[in-house]
C-alpha positions as a printed Julia matrix, in Angstrom:
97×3 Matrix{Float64}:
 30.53   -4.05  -18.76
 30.3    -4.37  -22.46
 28.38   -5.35  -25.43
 29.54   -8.95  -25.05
 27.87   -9.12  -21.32
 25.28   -6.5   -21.09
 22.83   -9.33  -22.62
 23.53  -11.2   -19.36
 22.44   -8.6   -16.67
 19.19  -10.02  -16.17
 19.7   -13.34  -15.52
 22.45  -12.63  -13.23
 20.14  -10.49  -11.33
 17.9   -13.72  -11.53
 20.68  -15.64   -9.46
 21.14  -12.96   -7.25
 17.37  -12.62   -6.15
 17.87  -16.35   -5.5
 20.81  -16.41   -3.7
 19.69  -16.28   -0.47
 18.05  -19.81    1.3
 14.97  -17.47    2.77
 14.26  -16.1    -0.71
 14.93  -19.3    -2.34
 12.88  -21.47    0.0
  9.67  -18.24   -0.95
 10.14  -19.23   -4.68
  9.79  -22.84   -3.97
  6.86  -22.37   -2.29
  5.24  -20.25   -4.31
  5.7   -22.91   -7.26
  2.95  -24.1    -5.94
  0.64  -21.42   -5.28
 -0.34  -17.72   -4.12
  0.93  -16.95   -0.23
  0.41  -14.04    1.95
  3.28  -12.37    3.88
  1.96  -13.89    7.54
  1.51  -17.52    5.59
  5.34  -17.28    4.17
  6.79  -15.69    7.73
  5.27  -18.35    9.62
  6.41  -21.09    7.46
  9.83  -20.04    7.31
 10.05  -19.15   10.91
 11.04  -15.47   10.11
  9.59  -12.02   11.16
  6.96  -10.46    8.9
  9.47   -7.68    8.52
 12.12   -9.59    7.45
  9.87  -11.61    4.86
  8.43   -8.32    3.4
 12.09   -7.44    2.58
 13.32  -10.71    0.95
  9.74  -10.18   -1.0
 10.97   -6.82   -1.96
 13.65   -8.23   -3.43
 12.24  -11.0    -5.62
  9.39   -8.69   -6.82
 12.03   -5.62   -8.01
 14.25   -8.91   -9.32
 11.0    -9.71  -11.27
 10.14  -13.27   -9.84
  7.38  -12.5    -7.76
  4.44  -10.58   -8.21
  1.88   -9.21   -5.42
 -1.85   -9.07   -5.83
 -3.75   -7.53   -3.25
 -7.6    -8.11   -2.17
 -8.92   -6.23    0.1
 -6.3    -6.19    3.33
 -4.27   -9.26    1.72
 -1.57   -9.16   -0.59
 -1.1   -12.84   -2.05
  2.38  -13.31   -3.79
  2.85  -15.39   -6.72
  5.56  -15.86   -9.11
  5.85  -13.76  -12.18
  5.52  -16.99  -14.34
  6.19  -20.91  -14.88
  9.5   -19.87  -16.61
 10.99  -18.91  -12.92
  9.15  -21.95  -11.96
 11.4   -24.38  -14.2
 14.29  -22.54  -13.37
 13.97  -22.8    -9.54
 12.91  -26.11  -10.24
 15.44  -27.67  -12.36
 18.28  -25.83  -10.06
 16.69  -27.31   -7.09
 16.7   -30.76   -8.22
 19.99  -30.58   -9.62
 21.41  -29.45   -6.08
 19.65  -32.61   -4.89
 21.21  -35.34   -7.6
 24.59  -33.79   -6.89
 25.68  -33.7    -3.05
């Protein structure tokens, strides 16, 4: 890399936390509000294991953030910026077969 692209390493590790349908189908969810692990596994119809590590991902890629009370950890997105991001991506996909 160089000066001309260095300025572009976060938002290609953006993309990258959203590249996979799991982790992008977490971020749509949570555009609409806090969800636990168990909540987000049994939605998606994937392990609890499996969940935790596509959480992993999107919290160390900074688009989700974890808040726990008591024995639950509720996961949220960072803030409305990923929001609009997912969100104008997602319905872009959708205009555009």
């Amino acid at each position: 890399m160089d000066e001309e692209t260095d300025g572009y390493v976060g938002v290609s590790e953006l993309f990258s936390a959203l590249a996979s349908p799991v982790r992008a189908a977490v971020v749509h969810r949570l555009t609409t509000r806090g969800w636990s692990v168990t909540e987000l596994a049994d939605e998606l119809g994937v392990s609890q294991p499996l969940m935790s590590q596509h959480l992993r991902v999107l919290r160390e890629a900074r688009v989700a953030t974890a808040t726990r009370t008591g024995r639950t950890t509720t996961y949220t997105l960072v803030d409305d910026h990923v929001a609009h991001v997912f969100l104008d991506a997602y319905h872009h996909t959708k205009e555009h077969p």
